[in-house]
C-alpha positions as CSV (number, residue, x, y, z in Angstrom):
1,X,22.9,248.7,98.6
2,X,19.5,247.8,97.3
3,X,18.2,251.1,96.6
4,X,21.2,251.7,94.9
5,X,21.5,249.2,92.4
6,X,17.7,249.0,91.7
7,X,18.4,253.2,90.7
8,X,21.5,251.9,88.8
9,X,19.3,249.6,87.1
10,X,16.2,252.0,86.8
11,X,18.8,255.0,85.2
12,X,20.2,251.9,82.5
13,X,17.0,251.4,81.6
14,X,15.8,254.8,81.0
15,X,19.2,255.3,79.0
16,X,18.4,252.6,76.9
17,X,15.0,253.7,76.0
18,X,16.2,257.0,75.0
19,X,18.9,256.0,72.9
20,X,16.1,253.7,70.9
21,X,13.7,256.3,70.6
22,X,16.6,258.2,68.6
23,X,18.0,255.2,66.6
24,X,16.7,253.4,63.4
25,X,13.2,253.3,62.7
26,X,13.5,250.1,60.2
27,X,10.4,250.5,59.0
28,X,11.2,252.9,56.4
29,X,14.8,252.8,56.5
30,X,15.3,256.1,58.0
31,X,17.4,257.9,61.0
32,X,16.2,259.9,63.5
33,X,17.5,263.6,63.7
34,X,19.6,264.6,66.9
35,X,17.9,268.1,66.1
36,X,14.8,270.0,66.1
37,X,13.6,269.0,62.9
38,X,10.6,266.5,62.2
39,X,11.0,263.7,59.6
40,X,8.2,263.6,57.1
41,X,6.0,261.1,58.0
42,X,6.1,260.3,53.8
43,X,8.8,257.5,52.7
44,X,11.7,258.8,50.8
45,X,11.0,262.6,51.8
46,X,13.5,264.8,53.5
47,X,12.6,267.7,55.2
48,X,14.6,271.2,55.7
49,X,13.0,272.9,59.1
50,X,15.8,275.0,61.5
51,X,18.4,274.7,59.4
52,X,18.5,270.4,59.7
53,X,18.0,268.2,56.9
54,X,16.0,264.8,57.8
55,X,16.5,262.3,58.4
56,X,20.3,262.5,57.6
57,X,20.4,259.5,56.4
58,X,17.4,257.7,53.8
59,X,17.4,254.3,51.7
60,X,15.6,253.9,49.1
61,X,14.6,251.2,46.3
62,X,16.5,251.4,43.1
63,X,14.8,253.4,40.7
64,X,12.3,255.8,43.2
65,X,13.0,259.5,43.7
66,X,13.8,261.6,46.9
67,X,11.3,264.5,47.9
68,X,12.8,267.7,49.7
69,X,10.1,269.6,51.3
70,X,11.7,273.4,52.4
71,X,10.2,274.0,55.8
72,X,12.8,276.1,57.0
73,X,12.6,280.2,56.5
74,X,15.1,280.6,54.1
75,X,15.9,279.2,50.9
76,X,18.0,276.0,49.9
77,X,20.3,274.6,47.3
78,X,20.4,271.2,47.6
79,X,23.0,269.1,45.6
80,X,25.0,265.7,45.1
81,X,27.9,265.7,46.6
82,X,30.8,266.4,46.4
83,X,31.0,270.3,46.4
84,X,31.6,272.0,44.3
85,X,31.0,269.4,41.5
86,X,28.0,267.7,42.1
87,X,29.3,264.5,40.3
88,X,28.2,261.3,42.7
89,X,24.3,261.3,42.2
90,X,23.6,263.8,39.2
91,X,19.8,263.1,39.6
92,X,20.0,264.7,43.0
93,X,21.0,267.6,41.4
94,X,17.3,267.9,39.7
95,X,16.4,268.9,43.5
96,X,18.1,272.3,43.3
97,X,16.5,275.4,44.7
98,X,14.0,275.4,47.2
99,X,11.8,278.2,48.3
100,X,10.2,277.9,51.8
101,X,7.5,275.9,51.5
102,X,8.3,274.5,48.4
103,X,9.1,270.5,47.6
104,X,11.3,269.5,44.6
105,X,12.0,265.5,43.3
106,X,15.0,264.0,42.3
107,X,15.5,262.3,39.0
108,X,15.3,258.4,39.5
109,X,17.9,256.9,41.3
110,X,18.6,253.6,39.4
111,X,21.8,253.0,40.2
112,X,22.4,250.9,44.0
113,X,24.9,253.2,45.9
114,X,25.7,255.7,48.5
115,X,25.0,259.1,47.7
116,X,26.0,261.8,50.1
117,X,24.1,265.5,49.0
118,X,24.6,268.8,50.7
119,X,23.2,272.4,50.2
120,X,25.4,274.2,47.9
121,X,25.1,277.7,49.5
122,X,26.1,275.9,53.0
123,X,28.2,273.1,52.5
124,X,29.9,272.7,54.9
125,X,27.1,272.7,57.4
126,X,27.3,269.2,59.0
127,X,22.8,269.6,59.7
128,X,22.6,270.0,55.8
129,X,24.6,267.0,54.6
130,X,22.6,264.2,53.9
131,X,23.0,260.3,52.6
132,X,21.0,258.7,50.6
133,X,21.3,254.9,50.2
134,X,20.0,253.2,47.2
135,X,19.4,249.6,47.0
């Protein structure tokens, strides 16, 4: 009965550190991606890399810009939401196309909000929706 709860209490444990290693890292306000993609290691910068944006979720000081960095092997469109308008976060929309390899900056986000963004040519691919929260 021992052994047994000392594994129950060993496996709780290992759960636990897994599930924080993908949570919040609150030092730069970001998410952890569930996927094979890498977060940029640069605050407010998204990266594109097998077909994932991330993090999928960013915040961000009134007034500073998002960086995309294209990492991925195909190009991307990516734009405010909703689709096909593009109306929430019009400075998102600056971001646009992205080669492989290339990086593109959105206008300044001055305005505190939610701002969900998406890549036009794929939007309804859940890995390519992302939201940006600006405080």
């Amino acid at each position: 009965m021992r052994t047994l709860r000392m594994w129950t209490l060993g496996t709780a444990v290992a759960c636990g550190l897994a599930l924080a290693a993908c949570g919040s890292d609150s030092s730069s306000g970001t998410t952890a991606p569930t996927t094979g993609c890498t977060p940029s290691t640069n605050a407010n910068t998204l990266v594109i890399q097998n077909n994932t944006i991330c993090p999928q979720t960013l915040t961000v000081s009134r007034g500073s810009q998002v960086t995309i960095l294209n990492s991925d092997s195909r190009n991307h469109e990516m734009d405010s939401d909703p689709h096909p308008e593009h109306t929430d976060c019009p400075e998102l929309n600056q971001i646009g196309f992205i080669s492989p390899g290339q990086s593109r900056v959105s206008g300044n986000l001055n305005t505190a909000r939610r701002c969900g963004m998406h890549d036009h040519s794929s939007p309804d691919t859940a890995s390519l929706k992302a939201t940006i929260t600006i405080q």
